[in-house]
gemmi code that builds the backbone of each chain (N, CA, C; Angstrom):
import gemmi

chains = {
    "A": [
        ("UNK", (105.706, 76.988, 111.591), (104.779, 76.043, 110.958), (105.476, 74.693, 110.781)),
        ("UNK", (104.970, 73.545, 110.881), (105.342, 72.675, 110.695), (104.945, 71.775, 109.796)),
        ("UNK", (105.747, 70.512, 109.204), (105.862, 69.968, 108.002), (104.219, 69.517, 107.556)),
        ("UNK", (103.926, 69.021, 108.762), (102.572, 68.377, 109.133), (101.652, 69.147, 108.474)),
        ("UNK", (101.954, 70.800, 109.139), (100.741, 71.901, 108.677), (100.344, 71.907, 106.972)),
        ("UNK", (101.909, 71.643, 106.450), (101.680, 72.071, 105.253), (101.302, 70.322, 104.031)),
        ("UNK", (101.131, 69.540, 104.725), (100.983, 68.395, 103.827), (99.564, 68.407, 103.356)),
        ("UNK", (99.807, 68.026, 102.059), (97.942, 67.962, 101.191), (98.255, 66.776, 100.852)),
        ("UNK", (96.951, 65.992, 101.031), (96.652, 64.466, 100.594), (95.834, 65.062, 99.273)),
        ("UNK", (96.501, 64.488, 98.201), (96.095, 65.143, 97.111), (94.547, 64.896, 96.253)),
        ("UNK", (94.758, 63.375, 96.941), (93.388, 62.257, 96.852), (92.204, 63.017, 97.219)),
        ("UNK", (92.585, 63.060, 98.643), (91.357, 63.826, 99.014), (91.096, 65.159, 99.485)),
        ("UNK", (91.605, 65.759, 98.942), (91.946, 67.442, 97.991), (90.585, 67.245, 96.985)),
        ("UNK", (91.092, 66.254, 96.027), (90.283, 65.894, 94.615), (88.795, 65.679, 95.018)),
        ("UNK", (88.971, 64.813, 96.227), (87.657, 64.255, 96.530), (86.600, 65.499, 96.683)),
        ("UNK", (87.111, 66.046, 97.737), (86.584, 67.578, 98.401), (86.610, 68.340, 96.960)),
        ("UNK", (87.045, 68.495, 96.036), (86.308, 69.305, 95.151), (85.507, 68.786, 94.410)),
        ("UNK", (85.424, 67.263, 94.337), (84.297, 66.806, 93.375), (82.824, 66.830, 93.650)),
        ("UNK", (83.003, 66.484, 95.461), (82.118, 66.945, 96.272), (81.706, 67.993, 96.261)),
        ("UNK", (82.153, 69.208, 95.792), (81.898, 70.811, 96.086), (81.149, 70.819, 94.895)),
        ("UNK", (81.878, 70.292, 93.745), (81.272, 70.674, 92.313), (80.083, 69.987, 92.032)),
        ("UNK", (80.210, 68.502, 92.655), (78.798, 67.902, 92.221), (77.615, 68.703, 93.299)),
        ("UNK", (77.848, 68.916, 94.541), (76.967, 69.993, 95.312), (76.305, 70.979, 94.779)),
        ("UNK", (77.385, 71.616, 93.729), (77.223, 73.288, 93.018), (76.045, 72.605, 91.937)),
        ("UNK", (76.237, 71.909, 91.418), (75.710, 71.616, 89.790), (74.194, 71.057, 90.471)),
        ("UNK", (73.880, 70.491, 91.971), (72.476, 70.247, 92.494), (71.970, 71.462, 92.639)),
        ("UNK", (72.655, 72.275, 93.373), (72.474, 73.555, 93.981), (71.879, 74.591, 92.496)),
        ("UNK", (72.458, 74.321, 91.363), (72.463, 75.302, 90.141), (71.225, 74.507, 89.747)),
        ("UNK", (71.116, 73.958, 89.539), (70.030, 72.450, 88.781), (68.412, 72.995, 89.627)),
        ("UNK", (68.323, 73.442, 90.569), (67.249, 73.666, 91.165), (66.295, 74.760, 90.610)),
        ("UNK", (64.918, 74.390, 90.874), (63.992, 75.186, 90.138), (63.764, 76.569, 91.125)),
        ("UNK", (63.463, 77.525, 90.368), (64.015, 79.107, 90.730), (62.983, 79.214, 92.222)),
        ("UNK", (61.579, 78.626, 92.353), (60.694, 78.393, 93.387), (61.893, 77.624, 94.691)),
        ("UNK", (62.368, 76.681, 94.186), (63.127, 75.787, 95.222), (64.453, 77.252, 95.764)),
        ("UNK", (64.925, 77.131, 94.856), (66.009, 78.466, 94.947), (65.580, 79.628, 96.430)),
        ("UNK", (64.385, 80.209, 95.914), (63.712, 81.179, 96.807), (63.736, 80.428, 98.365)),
        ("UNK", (62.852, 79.351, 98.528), (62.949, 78.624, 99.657), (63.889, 78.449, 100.519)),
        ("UNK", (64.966, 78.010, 99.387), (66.073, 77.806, 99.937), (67.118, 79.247, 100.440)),
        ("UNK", (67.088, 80.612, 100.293), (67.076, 82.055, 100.135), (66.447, 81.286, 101.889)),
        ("UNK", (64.904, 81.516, 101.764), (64.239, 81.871, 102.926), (64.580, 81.029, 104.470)),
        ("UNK", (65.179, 80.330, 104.059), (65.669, 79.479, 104.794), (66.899, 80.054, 105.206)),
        ("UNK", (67.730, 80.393, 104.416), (69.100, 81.253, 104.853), (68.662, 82.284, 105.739)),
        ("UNK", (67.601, 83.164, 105.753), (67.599, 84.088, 106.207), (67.042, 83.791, 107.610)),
        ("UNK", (66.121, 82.683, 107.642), (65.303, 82.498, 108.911), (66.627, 81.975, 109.623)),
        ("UNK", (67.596, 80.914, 109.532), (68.627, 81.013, 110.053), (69.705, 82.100, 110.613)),
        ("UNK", (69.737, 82.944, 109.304), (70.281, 84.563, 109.742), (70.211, 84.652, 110.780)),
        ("UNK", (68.333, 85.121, 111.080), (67.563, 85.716, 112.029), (67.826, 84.644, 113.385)),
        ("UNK", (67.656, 83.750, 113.519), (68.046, 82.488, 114.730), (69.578, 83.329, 114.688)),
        ("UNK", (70.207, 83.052, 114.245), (71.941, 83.038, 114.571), (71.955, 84.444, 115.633)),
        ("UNK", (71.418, 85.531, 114.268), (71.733, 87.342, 115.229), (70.735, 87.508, 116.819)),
        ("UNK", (69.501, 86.829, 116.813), (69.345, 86.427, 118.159), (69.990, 85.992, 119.549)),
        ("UNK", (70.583, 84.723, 118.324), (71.286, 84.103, 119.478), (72.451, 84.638, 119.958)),
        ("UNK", (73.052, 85.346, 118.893), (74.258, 86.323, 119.328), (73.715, 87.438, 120.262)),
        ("UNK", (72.466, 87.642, 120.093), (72.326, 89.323, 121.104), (72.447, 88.346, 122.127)),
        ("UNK", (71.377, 87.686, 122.425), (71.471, 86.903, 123.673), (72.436, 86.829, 124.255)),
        ("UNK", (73.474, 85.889, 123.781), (74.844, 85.564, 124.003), (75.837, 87.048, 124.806)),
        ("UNK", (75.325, 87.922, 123.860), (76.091, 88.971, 124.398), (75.274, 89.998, 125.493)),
        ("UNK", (74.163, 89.687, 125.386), (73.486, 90.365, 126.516), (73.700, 89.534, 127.820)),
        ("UNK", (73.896, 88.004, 127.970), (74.138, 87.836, 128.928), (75.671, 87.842, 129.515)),
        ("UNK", (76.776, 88.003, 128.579), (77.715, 88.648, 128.834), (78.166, 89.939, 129.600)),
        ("UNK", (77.106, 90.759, 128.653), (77.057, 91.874, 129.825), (77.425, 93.221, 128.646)),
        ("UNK", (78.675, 93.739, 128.431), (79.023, 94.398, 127.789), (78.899, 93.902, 126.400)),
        ("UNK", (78.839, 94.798, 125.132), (78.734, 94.291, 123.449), (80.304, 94.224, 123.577)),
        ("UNK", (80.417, 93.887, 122.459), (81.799, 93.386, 122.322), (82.508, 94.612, 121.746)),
        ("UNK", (83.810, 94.198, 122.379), (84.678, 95.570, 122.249), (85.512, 95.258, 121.092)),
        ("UNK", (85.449, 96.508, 120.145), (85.787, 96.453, 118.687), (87.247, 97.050, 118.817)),
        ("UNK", (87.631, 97.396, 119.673), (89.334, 98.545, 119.900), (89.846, 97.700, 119.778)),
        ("UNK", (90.201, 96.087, 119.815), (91.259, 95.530, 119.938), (91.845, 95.271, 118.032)),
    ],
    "B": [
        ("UNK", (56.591, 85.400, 98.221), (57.144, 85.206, 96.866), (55.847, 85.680, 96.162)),
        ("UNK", (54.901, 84.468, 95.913), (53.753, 84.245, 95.051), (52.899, 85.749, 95.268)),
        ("UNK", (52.535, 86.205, 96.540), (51.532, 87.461, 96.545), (52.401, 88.787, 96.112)),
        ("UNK", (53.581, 88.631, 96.462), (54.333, 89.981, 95.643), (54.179, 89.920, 94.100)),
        ("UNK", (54.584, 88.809, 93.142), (54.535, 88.736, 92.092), (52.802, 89.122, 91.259)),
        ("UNK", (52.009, 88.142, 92.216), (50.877, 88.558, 91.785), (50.490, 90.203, 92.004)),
        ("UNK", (50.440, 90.612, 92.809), (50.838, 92.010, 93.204), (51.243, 92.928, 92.090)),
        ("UNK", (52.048, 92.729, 91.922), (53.097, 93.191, 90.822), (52.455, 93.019, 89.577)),
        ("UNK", (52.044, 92.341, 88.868), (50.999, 92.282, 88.053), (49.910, 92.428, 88.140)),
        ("UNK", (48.902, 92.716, 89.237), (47.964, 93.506, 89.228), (48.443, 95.200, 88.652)),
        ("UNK", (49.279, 95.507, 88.876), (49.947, 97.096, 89.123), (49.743, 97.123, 87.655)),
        ("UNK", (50.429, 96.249, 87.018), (50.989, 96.403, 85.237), (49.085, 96.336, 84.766)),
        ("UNK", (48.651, 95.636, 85.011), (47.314, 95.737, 84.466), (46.238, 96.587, 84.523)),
        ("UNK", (46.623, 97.244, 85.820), (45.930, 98.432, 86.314), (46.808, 99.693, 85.577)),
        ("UNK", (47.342, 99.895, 85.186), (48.144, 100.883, 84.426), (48.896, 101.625, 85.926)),
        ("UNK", (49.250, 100.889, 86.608), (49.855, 101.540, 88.007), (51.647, 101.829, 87.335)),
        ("UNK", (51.687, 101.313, 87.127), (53.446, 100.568, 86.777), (52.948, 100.554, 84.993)),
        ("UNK", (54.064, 100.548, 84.280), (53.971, 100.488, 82.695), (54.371, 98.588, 82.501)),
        ("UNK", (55.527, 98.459, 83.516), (56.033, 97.005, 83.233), (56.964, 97.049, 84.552)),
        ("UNK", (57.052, 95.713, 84.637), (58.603, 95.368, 85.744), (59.461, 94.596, 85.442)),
        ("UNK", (60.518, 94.148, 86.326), (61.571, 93.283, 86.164), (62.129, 93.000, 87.402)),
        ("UNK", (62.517, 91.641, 87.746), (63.074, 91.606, 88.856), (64.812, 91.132, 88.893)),
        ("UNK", (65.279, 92.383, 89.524), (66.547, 92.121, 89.463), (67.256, 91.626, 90.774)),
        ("UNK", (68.463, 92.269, 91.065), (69.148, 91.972, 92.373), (69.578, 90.168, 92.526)),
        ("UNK", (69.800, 90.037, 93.924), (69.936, 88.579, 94.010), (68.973, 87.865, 93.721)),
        ("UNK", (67.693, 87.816, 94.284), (66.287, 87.045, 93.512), (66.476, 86.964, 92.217)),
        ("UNK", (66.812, 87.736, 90.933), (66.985, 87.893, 89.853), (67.941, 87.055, 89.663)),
        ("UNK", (69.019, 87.389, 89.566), (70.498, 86.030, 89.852), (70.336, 85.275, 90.252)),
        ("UNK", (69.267, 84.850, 91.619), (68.856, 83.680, 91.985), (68.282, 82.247, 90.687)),
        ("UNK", (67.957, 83.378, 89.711), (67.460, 82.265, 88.581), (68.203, 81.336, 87.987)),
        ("UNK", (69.475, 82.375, 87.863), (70.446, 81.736, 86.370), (71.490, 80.449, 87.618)),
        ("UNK", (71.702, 81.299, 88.926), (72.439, 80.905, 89.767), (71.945, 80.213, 90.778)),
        ("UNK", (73.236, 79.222, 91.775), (72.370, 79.300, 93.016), (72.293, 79.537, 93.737)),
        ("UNK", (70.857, 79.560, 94.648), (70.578, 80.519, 95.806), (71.502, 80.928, 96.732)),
        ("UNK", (71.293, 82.432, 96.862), (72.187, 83.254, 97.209), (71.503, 84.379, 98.572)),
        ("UNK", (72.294, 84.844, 99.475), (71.125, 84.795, 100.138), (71.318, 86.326, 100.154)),
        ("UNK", (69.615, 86.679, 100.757), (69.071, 88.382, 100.063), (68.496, 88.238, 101.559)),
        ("UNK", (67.800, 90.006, 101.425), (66.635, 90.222, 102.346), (65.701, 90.571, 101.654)),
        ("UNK", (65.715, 91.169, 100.582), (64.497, 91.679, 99.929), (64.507, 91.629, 98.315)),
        ("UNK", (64.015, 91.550, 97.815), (63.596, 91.117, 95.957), (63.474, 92.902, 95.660)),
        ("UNK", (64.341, 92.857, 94.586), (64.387, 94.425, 93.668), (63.806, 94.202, 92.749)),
        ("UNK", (62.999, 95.148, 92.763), (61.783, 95.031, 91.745), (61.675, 96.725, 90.474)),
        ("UNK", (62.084, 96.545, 89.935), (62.597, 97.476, 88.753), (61.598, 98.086, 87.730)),
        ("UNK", (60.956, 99.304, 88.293), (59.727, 99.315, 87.262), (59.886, 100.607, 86.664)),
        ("UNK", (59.212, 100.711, 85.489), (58.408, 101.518, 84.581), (57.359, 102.418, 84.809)),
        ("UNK", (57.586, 103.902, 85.391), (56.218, 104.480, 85.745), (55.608, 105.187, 84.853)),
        ("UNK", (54.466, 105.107, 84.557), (53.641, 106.060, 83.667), (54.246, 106.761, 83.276)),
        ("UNK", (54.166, 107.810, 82.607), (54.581, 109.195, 82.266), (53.654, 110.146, 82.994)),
        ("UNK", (54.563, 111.069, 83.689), (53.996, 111.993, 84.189), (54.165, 113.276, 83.725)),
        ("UNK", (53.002, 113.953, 84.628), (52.529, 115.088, 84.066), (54.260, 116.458, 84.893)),
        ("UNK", (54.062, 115.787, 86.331), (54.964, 116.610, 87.020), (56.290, 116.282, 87.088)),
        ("UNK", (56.869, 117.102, 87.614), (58.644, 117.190, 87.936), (58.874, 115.975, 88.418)),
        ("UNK", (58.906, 115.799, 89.380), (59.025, 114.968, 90.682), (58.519, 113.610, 90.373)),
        ("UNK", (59.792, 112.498, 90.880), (59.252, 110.914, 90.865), (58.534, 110.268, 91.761)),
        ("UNK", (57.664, 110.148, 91.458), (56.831, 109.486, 92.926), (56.238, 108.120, 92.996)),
        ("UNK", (56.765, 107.307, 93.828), (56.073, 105.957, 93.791), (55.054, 105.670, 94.743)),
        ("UNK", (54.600, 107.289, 95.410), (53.249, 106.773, 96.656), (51.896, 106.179, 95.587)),
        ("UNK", (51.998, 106.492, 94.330), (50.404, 105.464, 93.689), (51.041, 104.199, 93.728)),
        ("UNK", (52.340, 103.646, 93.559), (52.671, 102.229, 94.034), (52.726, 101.717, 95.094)),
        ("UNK", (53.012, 102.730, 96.265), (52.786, 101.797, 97.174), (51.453, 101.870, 97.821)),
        ("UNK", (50.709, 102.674, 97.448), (49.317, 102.566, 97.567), (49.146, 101.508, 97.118)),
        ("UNK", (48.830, 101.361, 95.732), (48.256, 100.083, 95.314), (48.495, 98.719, 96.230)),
        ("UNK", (49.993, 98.762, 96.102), (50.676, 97.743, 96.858), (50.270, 97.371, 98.019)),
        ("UNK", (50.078, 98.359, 98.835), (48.825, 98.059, 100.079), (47.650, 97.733, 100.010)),
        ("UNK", (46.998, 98.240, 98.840), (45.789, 97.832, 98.828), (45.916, 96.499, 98.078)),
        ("UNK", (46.840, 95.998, 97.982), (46.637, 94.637, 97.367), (47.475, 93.577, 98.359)),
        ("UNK", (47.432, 94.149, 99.660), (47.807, 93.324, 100.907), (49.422, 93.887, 101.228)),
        ("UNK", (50.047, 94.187, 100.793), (51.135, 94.691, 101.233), (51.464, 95.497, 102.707)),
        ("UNK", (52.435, 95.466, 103.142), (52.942, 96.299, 104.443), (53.714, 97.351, 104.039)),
        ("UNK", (53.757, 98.377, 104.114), (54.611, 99.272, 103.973), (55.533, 98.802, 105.324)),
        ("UNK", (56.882, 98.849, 105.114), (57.779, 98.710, 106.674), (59.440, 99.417, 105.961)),
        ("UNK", (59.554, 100.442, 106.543), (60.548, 101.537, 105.970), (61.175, 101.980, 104.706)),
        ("UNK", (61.688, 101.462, 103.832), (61.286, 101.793, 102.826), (60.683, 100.628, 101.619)),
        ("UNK", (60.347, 99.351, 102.662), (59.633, 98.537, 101.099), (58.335, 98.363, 101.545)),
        ("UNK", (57.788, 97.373, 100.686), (56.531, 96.961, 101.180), (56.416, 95.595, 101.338)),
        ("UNK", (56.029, 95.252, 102.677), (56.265, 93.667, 102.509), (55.303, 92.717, 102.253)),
        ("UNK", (55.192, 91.651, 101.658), (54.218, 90.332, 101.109), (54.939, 89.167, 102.171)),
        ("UNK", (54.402, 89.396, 103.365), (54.754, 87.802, 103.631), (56.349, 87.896, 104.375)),
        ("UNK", (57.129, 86.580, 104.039), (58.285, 87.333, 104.534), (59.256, 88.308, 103.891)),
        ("UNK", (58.624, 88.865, 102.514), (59.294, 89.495, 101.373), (59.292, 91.118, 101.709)),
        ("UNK", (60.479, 91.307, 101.660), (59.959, 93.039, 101.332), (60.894, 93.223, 99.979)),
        ("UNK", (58.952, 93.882, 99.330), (59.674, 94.106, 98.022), (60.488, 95.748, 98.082)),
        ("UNK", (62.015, 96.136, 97.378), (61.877, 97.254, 97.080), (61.354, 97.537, 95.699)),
        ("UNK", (60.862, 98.871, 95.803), (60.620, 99.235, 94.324), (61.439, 100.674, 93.933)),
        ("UNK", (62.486, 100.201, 92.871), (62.778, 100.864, 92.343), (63.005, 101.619, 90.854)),
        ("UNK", (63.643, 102.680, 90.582), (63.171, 103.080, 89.163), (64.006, 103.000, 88.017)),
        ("UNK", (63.543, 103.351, 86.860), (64.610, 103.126, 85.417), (65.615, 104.338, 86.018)),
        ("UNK", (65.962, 104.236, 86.581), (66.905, 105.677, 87.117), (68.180, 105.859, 86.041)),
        ("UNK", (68.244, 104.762, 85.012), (69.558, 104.849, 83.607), (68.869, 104.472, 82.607)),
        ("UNK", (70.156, 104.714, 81.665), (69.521, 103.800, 80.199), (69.800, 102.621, 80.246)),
        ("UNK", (70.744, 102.029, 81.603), (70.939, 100.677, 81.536), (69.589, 99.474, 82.438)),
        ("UNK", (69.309, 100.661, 83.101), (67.860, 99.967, 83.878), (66.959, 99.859, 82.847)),
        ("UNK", (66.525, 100.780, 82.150), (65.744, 101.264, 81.129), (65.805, 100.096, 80.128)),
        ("UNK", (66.910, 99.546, 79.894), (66.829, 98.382, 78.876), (66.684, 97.230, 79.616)),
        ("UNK", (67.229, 97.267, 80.566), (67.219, 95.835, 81.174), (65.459, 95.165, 81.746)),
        ("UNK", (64.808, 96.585, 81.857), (63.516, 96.258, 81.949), (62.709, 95.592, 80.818)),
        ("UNK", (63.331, 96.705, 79.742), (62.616, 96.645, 78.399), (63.219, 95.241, 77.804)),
        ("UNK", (64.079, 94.372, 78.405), (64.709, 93.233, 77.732), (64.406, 92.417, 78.537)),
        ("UNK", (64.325, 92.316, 79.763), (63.788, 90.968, 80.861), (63.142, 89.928, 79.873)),
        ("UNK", (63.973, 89.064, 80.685), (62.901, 87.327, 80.310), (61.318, 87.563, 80.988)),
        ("UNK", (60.564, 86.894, 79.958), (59.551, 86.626, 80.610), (59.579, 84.895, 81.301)),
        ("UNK", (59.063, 84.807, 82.780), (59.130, 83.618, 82.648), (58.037, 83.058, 83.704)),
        ("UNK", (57.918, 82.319, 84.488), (56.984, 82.289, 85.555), (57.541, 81.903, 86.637)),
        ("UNK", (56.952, 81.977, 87.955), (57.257, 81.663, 89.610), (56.207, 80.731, 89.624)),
        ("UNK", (55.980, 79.515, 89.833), (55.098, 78.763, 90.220), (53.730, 78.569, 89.792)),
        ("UNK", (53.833, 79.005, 88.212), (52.688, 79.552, 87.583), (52.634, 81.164, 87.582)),
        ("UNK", (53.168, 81.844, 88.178), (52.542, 83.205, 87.902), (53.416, 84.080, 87.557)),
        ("UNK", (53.176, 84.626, 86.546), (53.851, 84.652, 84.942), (55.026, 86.096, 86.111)),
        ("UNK", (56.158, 85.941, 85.010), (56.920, 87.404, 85.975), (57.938, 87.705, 84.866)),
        ("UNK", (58.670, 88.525, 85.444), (60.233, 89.142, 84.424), (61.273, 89.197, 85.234)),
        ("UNK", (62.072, 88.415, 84.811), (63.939, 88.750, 85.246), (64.486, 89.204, 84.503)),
        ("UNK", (65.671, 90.706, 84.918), (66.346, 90.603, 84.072), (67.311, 89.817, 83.735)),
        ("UNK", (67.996, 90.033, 82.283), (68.577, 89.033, 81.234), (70.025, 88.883, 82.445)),
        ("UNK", (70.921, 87.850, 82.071), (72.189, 87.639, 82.943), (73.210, 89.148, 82.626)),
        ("UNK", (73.208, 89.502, 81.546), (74.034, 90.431, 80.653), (73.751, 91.535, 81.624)),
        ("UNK", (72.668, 92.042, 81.748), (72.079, 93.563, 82.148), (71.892, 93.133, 83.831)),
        ("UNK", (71.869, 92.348, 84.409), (72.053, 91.686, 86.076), (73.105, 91.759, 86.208)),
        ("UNK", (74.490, 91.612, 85.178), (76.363, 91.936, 85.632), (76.187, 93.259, 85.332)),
        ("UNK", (75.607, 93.755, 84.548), (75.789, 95.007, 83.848), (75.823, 96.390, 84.823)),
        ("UNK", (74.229, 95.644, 85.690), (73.770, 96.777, 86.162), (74.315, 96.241, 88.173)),
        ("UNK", (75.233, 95.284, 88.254), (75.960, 94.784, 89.210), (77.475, 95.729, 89.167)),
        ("UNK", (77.734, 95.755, 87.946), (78.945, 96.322, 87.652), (79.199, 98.176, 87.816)),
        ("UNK", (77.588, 98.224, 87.459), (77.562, 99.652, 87.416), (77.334, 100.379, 88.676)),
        ("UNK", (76.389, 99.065, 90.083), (76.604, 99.831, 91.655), (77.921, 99.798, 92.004)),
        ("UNK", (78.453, 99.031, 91.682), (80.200, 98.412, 91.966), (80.318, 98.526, 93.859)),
        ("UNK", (79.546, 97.571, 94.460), (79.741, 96.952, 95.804), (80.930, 95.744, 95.182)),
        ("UNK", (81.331, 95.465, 96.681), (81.923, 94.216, 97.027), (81.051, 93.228, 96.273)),
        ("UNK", (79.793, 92.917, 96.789), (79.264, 91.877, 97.167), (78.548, 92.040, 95.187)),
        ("UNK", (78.599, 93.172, 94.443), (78.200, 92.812, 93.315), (79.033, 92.660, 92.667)),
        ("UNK", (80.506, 92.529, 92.631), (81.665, 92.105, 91.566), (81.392, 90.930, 91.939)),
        ("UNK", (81.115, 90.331, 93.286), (81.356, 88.688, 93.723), (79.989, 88.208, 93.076)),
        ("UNK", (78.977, 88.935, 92.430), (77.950, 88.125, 91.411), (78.235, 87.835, 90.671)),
        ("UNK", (79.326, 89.218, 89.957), (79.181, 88.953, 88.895), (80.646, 88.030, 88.697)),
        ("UNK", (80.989, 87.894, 89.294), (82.714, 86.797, 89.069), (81.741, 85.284, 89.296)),
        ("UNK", (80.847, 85.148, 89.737), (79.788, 83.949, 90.013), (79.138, 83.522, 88.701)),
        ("UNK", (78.432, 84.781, 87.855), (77.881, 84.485, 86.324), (78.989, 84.050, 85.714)),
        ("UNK", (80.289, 84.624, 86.069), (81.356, 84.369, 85.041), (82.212, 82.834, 84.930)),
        ("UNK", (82.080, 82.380, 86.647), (82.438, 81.273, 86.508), (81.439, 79.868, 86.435)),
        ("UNK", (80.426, 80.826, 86.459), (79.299, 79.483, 86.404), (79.264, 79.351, 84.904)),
        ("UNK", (79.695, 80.475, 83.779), (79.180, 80.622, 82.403), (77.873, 80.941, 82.450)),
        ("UNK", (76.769, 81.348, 83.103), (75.816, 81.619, 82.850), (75.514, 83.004, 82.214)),
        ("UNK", (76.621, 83.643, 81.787), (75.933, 85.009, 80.959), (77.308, 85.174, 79.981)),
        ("UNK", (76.941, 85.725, 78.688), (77.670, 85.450, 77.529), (77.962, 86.992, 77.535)),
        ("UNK", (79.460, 86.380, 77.344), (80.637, 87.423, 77.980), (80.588, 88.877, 76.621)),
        ("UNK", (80.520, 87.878, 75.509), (80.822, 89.162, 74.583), (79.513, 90.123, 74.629)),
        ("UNK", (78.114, 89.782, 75.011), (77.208, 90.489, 75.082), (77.677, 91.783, 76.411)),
        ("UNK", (77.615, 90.709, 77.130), (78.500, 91.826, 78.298), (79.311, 92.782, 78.094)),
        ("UNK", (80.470, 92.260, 77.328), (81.661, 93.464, 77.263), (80.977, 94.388, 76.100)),
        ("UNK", (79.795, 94.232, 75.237), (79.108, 95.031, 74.434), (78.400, 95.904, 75.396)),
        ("UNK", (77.962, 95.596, 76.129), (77.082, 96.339, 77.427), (78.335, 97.070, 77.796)),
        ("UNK", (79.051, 96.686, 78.331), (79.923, 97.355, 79.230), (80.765, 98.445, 78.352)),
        ("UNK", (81.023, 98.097, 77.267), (81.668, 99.492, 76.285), (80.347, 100.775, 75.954)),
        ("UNK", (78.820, 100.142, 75.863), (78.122, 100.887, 75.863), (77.955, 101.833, 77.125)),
        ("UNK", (77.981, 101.264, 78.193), (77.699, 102.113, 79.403), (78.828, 102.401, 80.239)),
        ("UNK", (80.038, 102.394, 79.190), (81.337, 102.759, 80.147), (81.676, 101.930, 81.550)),
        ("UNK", (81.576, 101.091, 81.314), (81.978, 99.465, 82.180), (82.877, 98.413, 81.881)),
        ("UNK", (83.611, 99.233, 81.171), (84.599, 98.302, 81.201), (85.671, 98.157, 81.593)),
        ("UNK", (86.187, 98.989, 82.429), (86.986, 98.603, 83.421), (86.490, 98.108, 84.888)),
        ("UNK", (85.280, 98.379, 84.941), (84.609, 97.563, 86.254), (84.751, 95.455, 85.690)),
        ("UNK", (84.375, 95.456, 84.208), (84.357, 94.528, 83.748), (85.621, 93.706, 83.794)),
        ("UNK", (86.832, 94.608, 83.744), (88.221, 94.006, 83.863), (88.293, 93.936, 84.693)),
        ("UNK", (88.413, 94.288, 85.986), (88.424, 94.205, 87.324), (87.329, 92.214, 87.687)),
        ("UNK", (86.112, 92.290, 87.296), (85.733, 91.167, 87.887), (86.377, 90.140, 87.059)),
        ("UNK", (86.614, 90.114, 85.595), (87.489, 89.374, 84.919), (88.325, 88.422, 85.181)),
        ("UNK", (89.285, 89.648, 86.015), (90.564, 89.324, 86.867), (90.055, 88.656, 88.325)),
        ("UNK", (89.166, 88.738, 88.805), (88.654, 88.211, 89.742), (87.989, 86.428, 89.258)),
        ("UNK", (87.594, 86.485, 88.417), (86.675, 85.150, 87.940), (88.075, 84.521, 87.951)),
        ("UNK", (89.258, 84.993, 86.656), (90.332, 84.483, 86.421), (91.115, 83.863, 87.621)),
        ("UNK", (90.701, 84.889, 89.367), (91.765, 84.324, 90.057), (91.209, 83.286, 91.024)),
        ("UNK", (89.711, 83.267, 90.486), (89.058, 82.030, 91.464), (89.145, 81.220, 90.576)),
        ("UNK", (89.555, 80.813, 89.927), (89.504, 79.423, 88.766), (91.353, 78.798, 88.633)),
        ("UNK", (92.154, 79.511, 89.521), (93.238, 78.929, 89.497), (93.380, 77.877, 90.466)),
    ],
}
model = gemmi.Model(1)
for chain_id, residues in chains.items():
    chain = gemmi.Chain(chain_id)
    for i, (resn, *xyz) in enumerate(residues, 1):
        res = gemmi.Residue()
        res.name, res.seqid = resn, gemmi.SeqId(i, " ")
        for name, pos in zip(("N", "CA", "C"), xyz):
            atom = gemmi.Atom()
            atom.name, atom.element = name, gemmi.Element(name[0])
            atom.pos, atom.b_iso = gemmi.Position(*pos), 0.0
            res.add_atom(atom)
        chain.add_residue(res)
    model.add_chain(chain)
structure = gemmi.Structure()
structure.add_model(model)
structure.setup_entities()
């Protein structure tokens, strides 16, 4: 590993969590209707993503090999 | 969302169901934020019966007849499949009998309380329900000493130390 790998800019360390926290406190702040939506939305994405993965792997050919 | 809930209160009025509560992630979805589920747990109260045996085919009857899909074991409204399940403890049993009342978009419903949502998180003891409940704990959304009162009542408290130590090690 090198010196590089391990350097934190501490600034924006801070930044990135203020960002996370002020995100969380919108995210918490939302009305329980918005909440759900936002749920249904995760999932319709889910559903797009595991599609696109069969796809992906159906045109591959073989599912993916779990032995390794 | 809206036709399950209404749903669901047709049942309570029809004397199908005694009362409900909605727990699971939808339930946590309240205090917290959205978290993502496939289906809303729906926690009910059945009549008293005459026979041995628990049976929820007059619920999901109803449930169909009030537009529902039966599709393996829930019934679905839309893109929802509700499950329905039962006071199967004394900790379900209260958590029903204690739910907030509150509403979905106007139409009136019950969550359970944050206390009895770790409680009864603590008591399936998955992965994915210590990581709720280390979520109530660091959000503060459920008051801890009620909890560890729950949890000495229903012998949870070492599930309780366990997420503790977990809240404790995401906050360093």
């Amino acid at each position: 590993m090198t010196e590089d790998a391990l350097k934190i800019d501490e600034e924006k360390t801070a930044f990135n969590a203020r960002a996370k926290a002020s995100m969380r406190a919108y995210l918490k702040s939302r009305t329980w209707p918005e909440k759900i939506a936002s749920i249904e939305r995760m999932n319709e994405a889910g559903k797009l993503a595991r599609e696109g993965m069969r796809k992906a792997r159906a045109r591959k050919g073989a599912p993916r090999d779990r032995s390794l | 969302m809206q036709d399950a809930l209404k749903a669901l209160n047709c049942l309570v009025a029809d004397g199908v169901i005694q009362d409900y509560a909605i727990g699971g992630a939808i339930g946590a979805s309240f205090y917290l934020p959205a978290m993502q589920t496939e289906d809303i747990d729906v926690f009910v109260f059945l009549p008293r019966s005459s026979g041995p045996l628990v049976t929820l085919a007059p619920v999901y009857d109803a449930l169909i007849a009030l537009g529902g899909q039966v599709d393996r074991e829930y019934v679905r409204f839309g893109n929802w499949p509700v499950q329905i399940l039962t006071d199967a403890n004394a900790l379900i049993a209260e958590a029903i009998r204690e739910a907030a009342d509150t509403d979905y978009d106007g139409i009136p419903t019950r969550v359970f309380m944050p206390e009895h949502l770790c409680a009864i998180a603590l008591q399936t003891g998955r992965s994915k329900d210590y990581a709720r409940v280390i979520l109530f704990l660091e959000e503060n959304e459920v008051d801890l000493d009620a909890l560890s009162v729950l949890a000495v009542r229903f012998g949870l408290s070492e599930q309780l130390a366990r997420a503790l130590k977990g809240a404790q090690g995401g906050a360093k």
